[in-house]
C-alpha positions as CSV (number, residue, x, y, z in Angstrom):
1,X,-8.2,13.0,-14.7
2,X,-7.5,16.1,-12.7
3,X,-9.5,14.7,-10.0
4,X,-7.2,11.7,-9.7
5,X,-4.2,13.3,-9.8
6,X,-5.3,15.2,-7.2
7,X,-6.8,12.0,-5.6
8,X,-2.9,10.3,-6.0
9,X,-1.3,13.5,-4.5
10,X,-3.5,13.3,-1.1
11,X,-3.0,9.8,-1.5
12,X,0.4,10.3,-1.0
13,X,0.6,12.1,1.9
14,X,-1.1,10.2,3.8
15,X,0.8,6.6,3.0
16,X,4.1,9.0,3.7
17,X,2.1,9.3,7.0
18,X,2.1,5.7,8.0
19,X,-2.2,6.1,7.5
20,X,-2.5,4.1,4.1
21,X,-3.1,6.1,1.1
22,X,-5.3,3.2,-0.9
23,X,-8.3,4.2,1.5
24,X,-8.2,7.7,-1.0
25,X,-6.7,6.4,-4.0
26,X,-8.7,3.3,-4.6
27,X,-12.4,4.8,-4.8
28,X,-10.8,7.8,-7.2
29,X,-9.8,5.7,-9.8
30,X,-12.9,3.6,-9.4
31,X,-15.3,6.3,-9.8
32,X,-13.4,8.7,-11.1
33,X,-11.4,6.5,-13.8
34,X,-14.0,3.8,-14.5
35,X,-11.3,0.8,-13.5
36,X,-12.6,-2.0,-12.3
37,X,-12.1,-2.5,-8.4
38,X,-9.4,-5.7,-9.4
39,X,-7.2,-3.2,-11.6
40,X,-7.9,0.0,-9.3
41,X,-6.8,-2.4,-6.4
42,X,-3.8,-3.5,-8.6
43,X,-3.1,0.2,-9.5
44,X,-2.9,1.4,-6.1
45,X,-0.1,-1.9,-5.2
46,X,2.4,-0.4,-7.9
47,X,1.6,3.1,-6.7
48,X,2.7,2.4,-3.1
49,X,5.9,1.0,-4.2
50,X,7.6,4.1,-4.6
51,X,5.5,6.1,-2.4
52,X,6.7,4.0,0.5
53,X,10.5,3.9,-0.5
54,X,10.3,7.8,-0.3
55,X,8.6,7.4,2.9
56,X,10.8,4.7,4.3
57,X,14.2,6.5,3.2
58,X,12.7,9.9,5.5
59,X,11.7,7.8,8.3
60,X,14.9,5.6,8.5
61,X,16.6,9.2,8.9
62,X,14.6,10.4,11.1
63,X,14.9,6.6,13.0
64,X,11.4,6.7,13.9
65,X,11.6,3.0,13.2
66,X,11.9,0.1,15.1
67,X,14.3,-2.5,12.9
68,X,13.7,-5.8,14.3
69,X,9.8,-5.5,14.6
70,X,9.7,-3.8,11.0
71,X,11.7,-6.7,9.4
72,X,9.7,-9.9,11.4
73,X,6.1,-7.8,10.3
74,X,7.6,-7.8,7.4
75,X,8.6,-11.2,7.0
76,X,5.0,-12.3,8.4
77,X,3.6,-9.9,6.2
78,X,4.6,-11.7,3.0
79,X,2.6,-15.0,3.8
80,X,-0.9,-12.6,4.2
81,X,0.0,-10.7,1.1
82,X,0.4,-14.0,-1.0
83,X,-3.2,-15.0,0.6
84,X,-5.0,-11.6,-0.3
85,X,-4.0,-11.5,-3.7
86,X,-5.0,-15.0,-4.3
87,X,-8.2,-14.4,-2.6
88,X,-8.4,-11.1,-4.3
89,X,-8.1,-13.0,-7.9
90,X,-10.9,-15.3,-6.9
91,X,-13.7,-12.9,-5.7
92,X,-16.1,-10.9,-8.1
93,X,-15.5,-7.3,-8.5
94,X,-18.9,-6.5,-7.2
95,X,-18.2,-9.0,-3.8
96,X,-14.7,-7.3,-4.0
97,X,-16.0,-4.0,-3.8
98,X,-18.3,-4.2,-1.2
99,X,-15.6,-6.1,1.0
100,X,-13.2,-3.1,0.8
101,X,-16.4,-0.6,1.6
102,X,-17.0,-3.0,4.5
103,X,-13.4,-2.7,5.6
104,X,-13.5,1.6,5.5
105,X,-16.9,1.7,7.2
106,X,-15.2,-0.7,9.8
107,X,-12.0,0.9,10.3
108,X,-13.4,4.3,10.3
109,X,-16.3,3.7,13.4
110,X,-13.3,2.3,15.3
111,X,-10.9,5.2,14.2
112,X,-13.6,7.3,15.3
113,X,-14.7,5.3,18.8
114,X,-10.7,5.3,19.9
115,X,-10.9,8.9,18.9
116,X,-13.5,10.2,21.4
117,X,-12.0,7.6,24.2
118,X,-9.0,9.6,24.0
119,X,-11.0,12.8,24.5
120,X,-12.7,11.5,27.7
């Protein structure tokens, strides 16, 4: 349970950074907590409710955001939310699973291609 904790608290920081804390969280509590990948999914939703109020409040102070793009992604965003948790609901854990460990791998070679293009 430490583990997690720990797991939640990193977590944390980085959806308070803007990176997305659900890319930590979500394989903690499935191999660490032995949830299911619907429920440690679901688990990391209700997590990043209050972690991105806390978030949001610091960055609205700090106005490092832009109002009128925020609310129309926002607004857009609802629509592709409704749509992934349907979807979500409908696919197998295992297919599930392997989707989100398709997504990391993905987003992490391009993290780590625009990376080294910044270098050069």
């Amino acid at each position: 349970m430490l583990i997690v904790i720990i797991s939640s608290f990193i977590s944390g920081i980085a959806g308070g950074m803007g990176i997305g804390g659900g890319a930590i969280l979500i394989p903690a509590l499935i191999f660490f907590s032995d949830l299911s990948q619907h429920v440690a999914q679901s688990t990391n939703l209700i997590f990043f409710i209050p972690t991105a109020i806390s978030a949001l409040v610091i960055h609205i102070k700090n106005k490092n955001i832009d109002m009128k793009k925020a609310i129309v992604l926002s607004l857009s965003g609802i629509p592709g939310a409704i749509a992934g948790s349907i979807t979500a609901n409908l696919t197998e854990g295992d297919i599930l699973r392997k989707m989100f460990g398709v997504f990391l791998v993905v987003f992490g070679l391009m993290e780590l291609f625009k990376k080294q293009e910044a270098k050069e």
